[in-house]
Backbone as ProteinMPNN parsed JSONL, in Angstrom:
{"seq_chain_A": "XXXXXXXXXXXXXXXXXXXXXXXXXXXXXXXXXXXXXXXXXXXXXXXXXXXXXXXXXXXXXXXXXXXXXXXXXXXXXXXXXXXXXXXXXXXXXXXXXXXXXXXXXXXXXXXXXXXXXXXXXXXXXXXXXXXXXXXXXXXXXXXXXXXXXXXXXXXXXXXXXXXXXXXXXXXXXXXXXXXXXXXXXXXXXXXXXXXXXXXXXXXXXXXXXXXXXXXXXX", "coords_chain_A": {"N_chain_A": [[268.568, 165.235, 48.233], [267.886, 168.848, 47.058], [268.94, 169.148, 43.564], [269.611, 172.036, 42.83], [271.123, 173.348, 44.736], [273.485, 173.963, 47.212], [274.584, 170.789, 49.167], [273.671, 170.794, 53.036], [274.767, 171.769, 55.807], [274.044, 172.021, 58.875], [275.212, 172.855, 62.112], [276.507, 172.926, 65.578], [277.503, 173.665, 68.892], [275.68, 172.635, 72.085], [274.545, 173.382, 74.669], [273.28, 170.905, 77.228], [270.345, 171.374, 77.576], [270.018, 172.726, 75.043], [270.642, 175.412, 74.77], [272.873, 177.959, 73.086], [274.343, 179.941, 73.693], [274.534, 181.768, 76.705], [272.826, 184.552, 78.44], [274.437, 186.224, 79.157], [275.97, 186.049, 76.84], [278.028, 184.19, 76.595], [279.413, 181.394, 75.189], [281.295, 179.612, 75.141], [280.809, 176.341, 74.86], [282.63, 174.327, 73.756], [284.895, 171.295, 73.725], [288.196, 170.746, 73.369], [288.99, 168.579, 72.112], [286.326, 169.024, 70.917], [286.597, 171.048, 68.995], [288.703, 170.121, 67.52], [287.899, 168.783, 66.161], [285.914, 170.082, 64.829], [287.007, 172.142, 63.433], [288.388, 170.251, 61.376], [285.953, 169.543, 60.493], [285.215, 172.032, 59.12], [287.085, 171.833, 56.805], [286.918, 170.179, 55.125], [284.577, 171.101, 53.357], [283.103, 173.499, 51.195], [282.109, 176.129, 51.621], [281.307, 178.073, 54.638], [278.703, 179.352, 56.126], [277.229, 182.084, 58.219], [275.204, 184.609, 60.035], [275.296, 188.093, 60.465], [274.69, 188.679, 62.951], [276.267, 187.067, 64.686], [278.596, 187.364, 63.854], [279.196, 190.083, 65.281], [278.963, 189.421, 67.802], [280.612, 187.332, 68.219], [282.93, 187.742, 66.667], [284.15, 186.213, 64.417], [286.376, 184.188, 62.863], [286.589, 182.184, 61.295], [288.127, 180.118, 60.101], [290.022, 177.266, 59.106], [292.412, 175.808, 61.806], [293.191, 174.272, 63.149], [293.835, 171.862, 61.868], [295.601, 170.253, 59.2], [293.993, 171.562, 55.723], [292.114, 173.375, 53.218], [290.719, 176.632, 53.787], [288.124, 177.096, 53.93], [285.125, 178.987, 51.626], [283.773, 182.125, 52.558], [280.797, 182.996, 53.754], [278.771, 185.259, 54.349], [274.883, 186.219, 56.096], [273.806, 188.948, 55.666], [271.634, 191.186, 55.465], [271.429, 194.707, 55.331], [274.082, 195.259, 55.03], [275.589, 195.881, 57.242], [277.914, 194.939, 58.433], [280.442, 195.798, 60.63], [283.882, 197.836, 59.718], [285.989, 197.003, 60.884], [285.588, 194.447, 61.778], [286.565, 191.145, 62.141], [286.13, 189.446, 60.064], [285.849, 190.767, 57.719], [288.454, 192.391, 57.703], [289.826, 190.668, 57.167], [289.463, 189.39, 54.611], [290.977, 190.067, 52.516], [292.69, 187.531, 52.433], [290.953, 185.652, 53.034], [288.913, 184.107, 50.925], [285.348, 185.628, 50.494], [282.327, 185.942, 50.7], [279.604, 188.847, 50.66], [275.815, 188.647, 51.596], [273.345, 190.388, 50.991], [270.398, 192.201, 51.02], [268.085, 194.165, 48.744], [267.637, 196.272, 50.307], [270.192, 197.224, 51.602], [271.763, 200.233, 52.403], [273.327, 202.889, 50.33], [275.828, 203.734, 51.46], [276.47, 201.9, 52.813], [276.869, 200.227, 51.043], [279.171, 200.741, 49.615], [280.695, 200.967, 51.972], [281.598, 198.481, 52.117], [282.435, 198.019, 49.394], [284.879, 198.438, 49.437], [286.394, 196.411, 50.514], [287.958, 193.351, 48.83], [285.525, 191.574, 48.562], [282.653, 189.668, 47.614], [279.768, 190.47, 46.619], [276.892, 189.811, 46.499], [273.618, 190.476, 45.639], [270.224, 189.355, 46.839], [266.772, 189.57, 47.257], [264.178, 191.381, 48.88], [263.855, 193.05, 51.0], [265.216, 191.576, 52.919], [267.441, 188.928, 53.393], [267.053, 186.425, 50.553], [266.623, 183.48, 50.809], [266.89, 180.759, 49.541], [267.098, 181.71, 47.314], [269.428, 182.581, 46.944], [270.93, 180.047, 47.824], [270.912, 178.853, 45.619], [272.13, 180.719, 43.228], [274.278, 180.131, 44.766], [275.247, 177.731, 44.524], [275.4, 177.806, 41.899], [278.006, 178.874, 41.227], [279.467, 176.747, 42.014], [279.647, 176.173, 44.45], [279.453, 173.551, 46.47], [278.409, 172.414, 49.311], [278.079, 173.13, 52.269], [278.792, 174.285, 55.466], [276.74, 175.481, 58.433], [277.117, 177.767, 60.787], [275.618, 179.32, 61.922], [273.481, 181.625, 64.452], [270.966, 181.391, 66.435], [268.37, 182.549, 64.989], [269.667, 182.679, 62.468], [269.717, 179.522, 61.755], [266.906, 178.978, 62.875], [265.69, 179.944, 60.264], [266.773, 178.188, 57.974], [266.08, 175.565, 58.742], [263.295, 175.948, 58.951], [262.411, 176.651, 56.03], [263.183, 174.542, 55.135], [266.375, 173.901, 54.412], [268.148, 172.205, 54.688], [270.355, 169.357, 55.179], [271.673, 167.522, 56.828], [272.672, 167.5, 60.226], [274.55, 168.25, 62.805], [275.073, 167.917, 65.999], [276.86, 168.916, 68.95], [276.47, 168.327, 72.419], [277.274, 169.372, 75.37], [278.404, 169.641, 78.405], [276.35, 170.968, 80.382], [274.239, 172.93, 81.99], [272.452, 175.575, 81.301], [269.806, 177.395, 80.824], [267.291, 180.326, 81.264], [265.175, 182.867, 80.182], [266.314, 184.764, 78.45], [268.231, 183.53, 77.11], [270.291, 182.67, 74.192], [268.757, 179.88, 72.319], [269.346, 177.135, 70.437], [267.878, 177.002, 68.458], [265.677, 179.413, 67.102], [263.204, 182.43, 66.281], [260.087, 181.697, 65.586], [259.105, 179.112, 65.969], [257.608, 175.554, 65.168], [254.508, 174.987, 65.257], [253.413, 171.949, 65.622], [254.148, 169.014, 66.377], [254.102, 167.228, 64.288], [254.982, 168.845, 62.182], [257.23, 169.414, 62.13], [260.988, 168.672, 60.717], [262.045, 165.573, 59.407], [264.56, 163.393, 60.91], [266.635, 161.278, 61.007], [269.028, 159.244, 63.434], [272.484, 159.179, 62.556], [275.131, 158.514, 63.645], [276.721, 158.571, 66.566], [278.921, 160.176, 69.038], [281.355, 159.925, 71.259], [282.968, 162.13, 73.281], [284.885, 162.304, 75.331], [283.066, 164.266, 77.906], [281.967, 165.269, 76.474], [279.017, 165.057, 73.965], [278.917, 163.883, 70.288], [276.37, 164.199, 68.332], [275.073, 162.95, 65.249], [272.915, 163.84, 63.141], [270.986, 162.461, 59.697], [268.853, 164.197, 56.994], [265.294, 163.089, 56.598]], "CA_chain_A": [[269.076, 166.603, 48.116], [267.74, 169.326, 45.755], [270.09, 169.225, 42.645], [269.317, 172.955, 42.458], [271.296, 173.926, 45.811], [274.495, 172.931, 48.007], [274.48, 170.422, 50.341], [273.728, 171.957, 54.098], [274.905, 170.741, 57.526], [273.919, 172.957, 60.52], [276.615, 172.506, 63.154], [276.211, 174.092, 66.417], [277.96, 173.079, 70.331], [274.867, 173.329, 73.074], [274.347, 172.967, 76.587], [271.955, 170.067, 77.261], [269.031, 172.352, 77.299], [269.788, 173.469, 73.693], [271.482, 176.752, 74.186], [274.344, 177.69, 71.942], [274.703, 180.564, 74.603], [273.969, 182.261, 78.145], [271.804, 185.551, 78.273], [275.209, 187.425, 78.456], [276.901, 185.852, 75.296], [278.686, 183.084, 76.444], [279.482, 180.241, 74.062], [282.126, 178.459, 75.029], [280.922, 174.78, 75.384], [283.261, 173.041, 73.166], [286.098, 170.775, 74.146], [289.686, 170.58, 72.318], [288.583, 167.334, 70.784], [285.532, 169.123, 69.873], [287.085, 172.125, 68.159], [289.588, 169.894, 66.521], [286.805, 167.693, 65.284], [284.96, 170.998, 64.057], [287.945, 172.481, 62.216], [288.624, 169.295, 60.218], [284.972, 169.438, 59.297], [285.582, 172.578, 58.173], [288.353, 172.119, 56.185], [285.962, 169.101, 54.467], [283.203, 171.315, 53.054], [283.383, 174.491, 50.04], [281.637, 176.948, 52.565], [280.602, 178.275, 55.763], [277.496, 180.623, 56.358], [276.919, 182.663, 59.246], [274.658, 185.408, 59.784], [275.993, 189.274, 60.718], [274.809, 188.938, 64.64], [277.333, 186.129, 64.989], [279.785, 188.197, 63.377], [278.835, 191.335, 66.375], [279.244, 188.926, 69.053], [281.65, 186.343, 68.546], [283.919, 188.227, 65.471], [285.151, 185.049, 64.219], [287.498, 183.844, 61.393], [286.081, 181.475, 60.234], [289.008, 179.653, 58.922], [290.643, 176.44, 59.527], [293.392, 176.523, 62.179], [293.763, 173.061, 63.866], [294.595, 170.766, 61.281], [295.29, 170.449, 57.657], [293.356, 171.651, 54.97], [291.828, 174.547, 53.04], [289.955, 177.775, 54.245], [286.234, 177.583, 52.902], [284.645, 180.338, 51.304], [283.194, 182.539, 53.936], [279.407, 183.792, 53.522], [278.102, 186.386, 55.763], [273.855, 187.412, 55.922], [273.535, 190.553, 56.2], [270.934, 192.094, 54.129], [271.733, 195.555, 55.19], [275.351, 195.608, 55.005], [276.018, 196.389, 58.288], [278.959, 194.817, 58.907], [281.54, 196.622, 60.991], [285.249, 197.53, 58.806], [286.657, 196.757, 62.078], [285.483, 192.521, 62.088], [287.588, 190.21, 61.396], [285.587, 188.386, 58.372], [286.23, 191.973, 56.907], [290.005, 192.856, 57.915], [290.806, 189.443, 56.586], [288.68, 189.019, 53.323], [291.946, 189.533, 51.218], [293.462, 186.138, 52.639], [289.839, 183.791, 52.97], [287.629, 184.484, 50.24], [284.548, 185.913, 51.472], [280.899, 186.896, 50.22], [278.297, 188.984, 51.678], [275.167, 187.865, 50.923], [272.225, 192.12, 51.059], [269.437, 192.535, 50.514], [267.778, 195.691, 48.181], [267.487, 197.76, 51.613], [271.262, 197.708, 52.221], [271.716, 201.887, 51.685], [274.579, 203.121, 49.794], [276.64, 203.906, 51.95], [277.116, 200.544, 53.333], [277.437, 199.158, 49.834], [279.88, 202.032, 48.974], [281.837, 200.307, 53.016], [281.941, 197.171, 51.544], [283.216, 197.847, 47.859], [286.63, 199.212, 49.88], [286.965, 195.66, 50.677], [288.013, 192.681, 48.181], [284.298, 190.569, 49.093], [281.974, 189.327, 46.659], [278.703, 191.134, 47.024], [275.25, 188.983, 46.143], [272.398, 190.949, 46.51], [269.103, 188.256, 46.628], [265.52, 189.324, 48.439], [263.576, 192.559, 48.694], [263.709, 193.225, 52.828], [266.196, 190.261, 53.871], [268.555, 187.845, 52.535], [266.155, 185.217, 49.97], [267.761, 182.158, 51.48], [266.345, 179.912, 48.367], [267.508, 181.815, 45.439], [271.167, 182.652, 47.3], [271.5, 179.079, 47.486], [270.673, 178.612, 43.805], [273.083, 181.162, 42.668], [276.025, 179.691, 45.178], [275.142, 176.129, 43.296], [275.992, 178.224, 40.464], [279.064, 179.406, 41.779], [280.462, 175.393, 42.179], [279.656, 175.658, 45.82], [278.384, 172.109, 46.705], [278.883, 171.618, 50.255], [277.696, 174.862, 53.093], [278.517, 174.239, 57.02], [275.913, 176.63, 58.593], [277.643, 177.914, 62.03], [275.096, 180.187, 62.778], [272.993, 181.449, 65.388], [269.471, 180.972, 66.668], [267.756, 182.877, 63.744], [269.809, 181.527, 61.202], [269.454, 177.848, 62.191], [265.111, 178.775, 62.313], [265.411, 179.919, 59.077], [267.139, 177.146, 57.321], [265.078, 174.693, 59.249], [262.009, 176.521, 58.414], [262.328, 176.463, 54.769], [263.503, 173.136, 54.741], [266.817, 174.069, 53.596], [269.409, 171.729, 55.743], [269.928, 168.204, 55.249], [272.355, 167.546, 58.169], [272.687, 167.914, 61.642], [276.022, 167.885, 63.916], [275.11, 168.804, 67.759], [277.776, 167.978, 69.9], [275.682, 168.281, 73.246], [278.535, 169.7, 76.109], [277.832, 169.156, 79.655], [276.084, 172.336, 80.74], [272.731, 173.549, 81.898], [272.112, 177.247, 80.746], [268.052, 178.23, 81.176], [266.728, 181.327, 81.086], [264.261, 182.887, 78.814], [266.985, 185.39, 77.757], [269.912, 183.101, 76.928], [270.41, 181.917, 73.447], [268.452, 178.813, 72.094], [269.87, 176.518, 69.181], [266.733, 177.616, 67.391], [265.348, 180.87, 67.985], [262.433, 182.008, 65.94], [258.252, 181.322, 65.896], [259.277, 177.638, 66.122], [256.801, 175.194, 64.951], [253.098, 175.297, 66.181], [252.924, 170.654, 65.85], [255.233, 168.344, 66.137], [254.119, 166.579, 62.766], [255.824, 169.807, 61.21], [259.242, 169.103, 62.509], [261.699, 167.877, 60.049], [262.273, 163.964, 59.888], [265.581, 163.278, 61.25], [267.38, 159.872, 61.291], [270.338, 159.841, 63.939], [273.448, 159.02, 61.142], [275.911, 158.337, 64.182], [277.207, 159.302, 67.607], [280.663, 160.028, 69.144], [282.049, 160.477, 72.41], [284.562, 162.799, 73.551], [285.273, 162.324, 77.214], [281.833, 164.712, 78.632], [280.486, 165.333, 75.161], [278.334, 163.837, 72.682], [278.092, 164.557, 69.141], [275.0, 163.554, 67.75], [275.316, 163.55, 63.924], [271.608, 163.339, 62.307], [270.42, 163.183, 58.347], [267.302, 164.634, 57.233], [264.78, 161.502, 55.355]], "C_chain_A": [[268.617, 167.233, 46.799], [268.445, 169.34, 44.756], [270.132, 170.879, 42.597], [270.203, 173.791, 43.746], [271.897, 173.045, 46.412], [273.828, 172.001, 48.908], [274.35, 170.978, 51.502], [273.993, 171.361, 55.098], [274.797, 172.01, 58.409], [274.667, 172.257, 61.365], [276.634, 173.775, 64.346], [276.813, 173.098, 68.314], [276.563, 173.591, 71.451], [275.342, 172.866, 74.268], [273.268, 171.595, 76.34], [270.67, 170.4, 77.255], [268.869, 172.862, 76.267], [270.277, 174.689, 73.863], [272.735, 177.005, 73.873], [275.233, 178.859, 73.014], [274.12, 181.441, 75.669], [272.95, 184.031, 77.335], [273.013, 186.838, 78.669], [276.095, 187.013, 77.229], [278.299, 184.785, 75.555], [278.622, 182.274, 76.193], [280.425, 179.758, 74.093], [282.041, 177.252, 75.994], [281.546, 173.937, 75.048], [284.793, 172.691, 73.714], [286.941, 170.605, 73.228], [289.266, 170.246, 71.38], [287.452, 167.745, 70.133], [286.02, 170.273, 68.542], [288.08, 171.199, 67.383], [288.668, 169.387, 65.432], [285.927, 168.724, 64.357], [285.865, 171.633, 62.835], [288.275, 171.406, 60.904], [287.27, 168.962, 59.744], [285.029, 170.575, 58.352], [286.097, 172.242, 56.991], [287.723, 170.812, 54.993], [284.723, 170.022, 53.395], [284.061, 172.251, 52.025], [283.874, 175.621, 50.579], [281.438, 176.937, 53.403], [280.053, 179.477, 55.791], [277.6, 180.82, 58.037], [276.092, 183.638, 59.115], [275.424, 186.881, 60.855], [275.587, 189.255, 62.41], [275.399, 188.302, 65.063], [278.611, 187.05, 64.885], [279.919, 189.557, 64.479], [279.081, 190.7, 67.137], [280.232, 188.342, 68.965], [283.194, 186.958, 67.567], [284.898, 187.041, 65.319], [285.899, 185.04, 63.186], [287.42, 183.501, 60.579], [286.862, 180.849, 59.336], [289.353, 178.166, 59.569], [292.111, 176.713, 60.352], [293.962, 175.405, 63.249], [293.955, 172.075, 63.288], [294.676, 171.173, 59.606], [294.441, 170.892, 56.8], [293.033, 173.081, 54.569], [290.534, 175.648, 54.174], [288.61, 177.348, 53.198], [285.715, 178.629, 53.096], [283.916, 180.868, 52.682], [282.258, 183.096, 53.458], [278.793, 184.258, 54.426], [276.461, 186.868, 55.396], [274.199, 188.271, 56.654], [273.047, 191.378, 55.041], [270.765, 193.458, 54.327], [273.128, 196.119, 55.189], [276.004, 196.006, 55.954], [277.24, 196.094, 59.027], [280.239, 195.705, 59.445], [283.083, 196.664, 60.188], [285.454, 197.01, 59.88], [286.752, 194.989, 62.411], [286.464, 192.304, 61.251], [287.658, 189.462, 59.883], [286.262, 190.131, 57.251], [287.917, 192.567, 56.497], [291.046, 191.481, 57.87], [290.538, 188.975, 55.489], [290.086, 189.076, 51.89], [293.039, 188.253, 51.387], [292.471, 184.754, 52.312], [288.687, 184.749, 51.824], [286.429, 184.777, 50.608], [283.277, 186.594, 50.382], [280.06, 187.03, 50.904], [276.997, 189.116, 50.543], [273.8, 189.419, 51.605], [270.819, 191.712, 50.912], [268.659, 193.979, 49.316], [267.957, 196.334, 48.849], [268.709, 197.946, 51.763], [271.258, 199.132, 51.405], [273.312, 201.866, 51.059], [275.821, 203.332, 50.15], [277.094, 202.897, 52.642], [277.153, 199.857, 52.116], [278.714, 199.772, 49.558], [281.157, 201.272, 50.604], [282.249, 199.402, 52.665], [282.484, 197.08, 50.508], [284.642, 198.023, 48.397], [287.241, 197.805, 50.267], [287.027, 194.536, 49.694], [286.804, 191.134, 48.545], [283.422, 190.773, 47.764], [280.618, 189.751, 47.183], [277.436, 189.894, 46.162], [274.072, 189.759, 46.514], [271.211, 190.043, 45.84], [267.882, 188.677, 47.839], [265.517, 190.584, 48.26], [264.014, 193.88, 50.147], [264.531, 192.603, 53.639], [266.516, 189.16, 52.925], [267.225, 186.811, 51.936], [267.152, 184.111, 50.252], [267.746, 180.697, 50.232], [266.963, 180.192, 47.578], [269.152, 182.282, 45.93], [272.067, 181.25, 46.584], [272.003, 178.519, 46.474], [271.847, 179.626, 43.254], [274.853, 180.744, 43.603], [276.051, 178.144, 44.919], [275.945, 176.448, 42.245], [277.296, 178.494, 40.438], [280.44, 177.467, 41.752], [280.286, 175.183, 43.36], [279.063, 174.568, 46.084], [278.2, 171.917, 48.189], [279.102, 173.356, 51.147], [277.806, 174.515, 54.603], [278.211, 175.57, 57.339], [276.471, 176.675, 60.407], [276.956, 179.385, 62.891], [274.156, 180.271, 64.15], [271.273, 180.966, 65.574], [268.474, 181.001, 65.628], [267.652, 182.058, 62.537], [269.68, 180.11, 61.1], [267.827, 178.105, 61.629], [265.29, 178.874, 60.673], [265.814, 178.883, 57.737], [266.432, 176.048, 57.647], [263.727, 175.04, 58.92], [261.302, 176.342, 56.834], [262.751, 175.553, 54.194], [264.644, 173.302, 53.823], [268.456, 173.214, 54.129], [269.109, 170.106, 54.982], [270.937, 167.485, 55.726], [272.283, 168.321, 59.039], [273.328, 167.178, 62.409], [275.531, 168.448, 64.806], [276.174, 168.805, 68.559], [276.96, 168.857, 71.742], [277.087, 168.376, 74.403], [277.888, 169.866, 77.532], [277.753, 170.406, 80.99], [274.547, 172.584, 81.136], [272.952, 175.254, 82.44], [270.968, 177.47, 81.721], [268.12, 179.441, 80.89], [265.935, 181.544, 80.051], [264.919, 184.104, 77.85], [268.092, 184.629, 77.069], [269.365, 182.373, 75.812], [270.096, 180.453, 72.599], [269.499, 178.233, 70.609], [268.838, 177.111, 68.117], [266.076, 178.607, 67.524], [263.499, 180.739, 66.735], [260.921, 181.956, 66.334], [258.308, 179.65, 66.559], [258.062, 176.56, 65.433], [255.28, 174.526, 65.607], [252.714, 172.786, 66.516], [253.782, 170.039, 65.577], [255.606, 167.387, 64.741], [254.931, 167.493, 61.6], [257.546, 169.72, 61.258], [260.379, 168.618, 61.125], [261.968, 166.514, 60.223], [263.826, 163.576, 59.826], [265.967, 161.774, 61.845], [269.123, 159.884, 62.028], [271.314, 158.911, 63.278], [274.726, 157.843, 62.312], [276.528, 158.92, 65.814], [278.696, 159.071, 68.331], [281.054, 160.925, 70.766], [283.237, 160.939, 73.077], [284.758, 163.567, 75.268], [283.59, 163.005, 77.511], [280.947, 165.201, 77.289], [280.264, 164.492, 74.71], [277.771, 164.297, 71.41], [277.528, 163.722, 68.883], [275.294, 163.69, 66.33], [274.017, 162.688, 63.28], [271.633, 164.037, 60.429], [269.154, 163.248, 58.275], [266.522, 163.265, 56.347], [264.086, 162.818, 54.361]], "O_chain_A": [[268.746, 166.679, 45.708], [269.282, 170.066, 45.292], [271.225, 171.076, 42.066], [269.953, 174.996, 43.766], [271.575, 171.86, 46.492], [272.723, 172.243, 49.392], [274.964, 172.042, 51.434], [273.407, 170.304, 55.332], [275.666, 172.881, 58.442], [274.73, 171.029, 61.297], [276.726, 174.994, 64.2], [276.374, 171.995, 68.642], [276.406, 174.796, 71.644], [276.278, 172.168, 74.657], [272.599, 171.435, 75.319], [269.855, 169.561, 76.871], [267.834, 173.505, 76.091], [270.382, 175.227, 72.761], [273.668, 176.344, 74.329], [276.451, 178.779, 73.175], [273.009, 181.878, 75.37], [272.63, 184.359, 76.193], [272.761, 188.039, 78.572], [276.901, 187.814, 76.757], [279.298, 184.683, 74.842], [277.694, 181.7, 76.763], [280.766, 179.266, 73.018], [282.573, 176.999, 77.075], [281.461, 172.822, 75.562], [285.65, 173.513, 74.039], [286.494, 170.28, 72.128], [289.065, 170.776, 70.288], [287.195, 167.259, 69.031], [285.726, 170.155, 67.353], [288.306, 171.721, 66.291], [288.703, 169.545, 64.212], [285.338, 168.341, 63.346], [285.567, 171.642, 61.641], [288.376, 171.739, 59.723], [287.163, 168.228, 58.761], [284.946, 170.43, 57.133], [285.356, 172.425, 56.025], [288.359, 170.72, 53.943], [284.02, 169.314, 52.674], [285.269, 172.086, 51.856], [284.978, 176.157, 50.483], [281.189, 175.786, 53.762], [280.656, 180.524, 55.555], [277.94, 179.979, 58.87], [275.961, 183.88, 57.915], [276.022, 186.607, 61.895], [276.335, 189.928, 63.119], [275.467, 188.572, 66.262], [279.414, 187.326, 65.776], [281.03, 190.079, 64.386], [279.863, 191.387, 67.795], [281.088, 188.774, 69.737], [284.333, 186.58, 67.843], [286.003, 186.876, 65.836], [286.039, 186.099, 62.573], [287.763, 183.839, 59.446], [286.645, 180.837, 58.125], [288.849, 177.975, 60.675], [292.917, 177.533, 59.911], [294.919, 175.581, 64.003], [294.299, 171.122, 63.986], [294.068, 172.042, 58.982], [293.438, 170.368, 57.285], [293.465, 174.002, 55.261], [289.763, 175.266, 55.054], [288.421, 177.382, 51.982], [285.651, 179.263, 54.149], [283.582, 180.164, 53.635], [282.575, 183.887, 52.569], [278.268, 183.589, 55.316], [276.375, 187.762, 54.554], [274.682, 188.412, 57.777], [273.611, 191.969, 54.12], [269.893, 193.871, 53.563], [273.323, 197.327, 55.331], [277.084, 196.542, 55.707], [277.626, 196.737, 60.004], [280.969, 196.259, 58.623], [283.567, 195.549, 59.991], [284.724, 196.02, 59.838], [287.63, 194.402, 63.042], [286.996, 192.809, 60.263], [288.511, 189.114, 59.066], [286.996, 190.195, 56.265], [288.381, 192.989, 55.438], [292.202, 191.242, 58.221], [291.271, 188.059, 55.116], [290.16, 188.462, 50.826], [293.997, 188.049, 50.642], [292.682, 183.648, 51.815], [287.959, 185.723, 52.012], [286.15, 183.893, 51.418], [283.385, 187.49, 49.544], [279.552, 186.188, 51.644], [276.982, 189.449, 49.358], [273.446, 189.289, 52.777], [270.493, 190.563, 50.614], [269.335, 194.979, 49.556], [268.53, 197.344, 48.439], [268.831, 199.095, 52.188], [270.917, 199.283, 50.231], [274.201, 201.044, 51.281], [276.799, 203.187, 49.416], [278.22, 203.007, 53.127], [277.545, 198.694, 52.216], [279.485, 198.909, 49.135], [282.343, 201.098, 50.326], [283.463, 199.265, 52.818], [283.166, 196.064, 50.371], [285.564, 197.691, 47.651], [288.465, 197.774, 50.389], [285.851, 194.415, 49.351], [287.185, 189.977, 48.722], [283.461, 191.761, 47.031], [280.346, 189.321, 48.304], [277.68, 189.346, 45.087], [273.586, 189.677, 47.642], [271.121, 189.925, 44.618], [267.937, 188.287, 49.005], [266.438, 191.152, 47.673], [264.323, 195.072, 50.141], [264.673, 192.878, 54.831], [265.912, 188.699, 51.956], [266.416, 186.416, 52.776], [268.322, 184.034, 49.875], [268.6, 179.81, 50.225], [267.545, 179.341, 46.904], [270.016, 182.258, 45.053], [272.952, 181.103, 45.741], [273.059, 177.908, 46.306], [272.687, 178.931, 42.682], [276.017, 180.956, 43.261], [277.053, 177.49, 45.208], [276.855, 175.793, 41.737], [277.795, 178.279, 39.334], [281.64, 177.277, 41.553], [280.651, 174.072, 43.744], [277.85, 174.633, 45.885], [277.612, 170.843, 48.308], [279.833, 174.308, 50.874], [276.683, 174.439, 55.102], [278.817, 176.57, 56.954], [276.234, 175.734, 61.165], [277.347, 180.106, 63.809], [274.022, 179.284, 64.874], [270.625, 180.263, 64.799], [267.811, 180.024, 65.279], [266.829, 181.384, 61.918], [269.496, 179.688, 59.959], [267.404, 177.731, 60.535], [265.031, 177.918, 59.942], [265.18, 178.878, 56.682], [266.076, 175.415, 56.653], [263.031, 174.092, 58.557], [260.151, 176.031, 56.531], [262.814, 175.478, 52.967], [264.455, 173.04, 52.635], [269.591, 173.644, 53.923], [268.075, 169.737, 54.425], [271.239, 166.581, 54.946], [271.965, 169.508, 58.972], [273.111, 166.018, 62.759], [275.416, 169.663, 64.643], [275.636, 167.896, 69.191], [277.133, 170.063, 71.915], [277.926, 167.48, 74.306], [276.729, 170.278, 77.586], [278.475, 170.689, 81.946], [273.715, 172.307, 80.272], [273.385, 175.825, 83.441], [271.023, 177.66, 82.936], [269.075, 179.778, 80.19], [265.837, 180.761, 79.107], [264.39, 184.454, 76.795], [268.888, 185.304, 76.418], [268.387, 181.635, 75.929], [271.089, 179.845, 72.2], [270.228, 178.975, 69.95], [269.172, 177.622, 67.047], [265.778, 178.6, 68.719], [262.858, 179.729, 66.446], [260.636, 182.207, 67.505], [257.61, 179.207, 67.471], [257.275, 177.403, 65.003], [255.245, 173.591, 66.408], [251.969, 172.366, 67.401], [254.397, 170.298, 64.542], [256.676, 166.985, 64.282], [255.369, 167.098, 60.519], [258.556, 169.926, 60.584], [259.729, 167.691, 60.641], [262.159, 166.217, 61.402], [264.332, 163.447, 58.711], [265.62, 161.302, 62.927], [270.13, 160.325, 61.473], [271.014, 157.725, 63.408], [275.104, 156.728, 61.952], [276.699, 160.138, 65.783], [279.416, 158.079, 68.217], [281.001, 162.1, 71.128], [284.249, 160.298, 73.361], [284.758, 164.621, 75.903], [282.733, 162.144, 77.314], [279.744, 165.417, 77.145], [280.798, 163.383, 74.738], [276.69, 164.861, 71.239], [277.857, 162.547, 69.05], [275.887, 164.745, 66.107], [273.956, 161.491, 63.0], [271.963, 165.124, 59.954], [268.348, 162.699, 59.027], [267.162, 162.567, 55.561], [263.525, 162.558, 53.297]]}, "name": "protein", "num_of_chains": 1, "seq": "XXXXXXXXXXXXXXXXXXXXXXXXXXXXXXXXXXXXXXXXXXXXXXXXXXXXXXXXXXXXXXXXXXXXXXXXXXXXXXXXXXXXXXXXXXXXXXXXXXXXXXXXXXXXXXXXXXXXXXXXXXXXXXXXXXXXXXXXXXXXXXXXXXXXXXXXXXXXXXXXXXXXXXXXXXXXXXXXXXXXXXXXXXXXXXXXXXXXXXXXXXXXXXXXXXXXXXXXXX"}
């Protein structure tokens, strides 16, 4: 692990085909035991990242809410600020600590929506969130430790830049398809399989029709 940047675990429920969801926005593959098992990882880590089209579809919470433990910080991309007042990460930011994470392009008037709420603003990157030097300033911050619960995009891009070094699947007993519906990885993808990341599987765990997979990166 870089010393320069949290720990990262990508964490994501698919279908057996790899999609996180259908081609109209359905995403619920996880079982009890997996949602309990996901909240108490939560409730294990600093942070959790997501990116703002998660936040449009699913408007989550993002908190712990099935077993003991604290709320981790909540970090939202969105390098134009676009977040709706109306989400939840927003119309709850004075209970779970919460930072959104701009770019230069967000306009004023969506910085000027966001100051009305008690969120920690970061602006890092020219055109879109710098996913490198964020990290580096939420190192700085004390954050050690980032479950990444985003979607297709955000997954490529952390995988892309080699910026993960875990991987929770829990694999739910589903076949999706389509060429509209939701992959785990979205993205250019990589053109040879020698480019892939090198992934050692850590452990696996069965919960009645699922299977989490839990890989580290070498």
């Amino acid at each position: 692990m870089e010393k320069s940047r949290p720990h990262v675990i990508l964490s994501a429920a698919t279908s057996i085909d790899g999609k996180i969801a259908t081609r109209t926005g359905d995403s619920k593959f996880s079982s009890k035991q997996d949602i309990f098992r996901l909240h108490k990882l939560r409730s294990n880590v600093d942070a959790i990242l997501i990116g703002k089209n998660t936040v449009l579809i699913d408007d989550p919470l993002l908190t712990v809410r099935f077993t003991n433990g604290k709320n981790p910080i909540r970090i939202i991309l969105d390098s134009k600020g676009s977040l709706s007042e109306k989400s939840k990460i927003l119309q709850t930011c004075n209970e779970t600590k919460t930072i959104i994470a701009v770019s230069k392009k967000i306009t004023k008037s969506n910085l000027k929506k966001l100051h009305k709420f008690p969120v920690e603003i970061i602006t890092v990157g020219e055109n879109r969130v710098n996913l490198k030097l964020l990290l580096k300033k939420l190192f700085q911050k004390k954050i050690k430790t980032i479950l990444i619960e985003g979607g297709g995009t955000t997954n490529w891009d952390f995988i892309k830049y080699d910026l993960f070094d875990e991987l929770i699947i829990t694999l739910s007993p589903f076949l999706i398809g389509g060429n509209n519906s939701v992959s785990f990885i979205e993205g250019d993808g990589f053109s040879k399989l020698s480019k892939s990341p090198n992934l050692r599987l850590k452990s696996t765990k069965r919960l009645k029709n699922h299977l989490v997979l839990h890989y580290e990166k070498l």
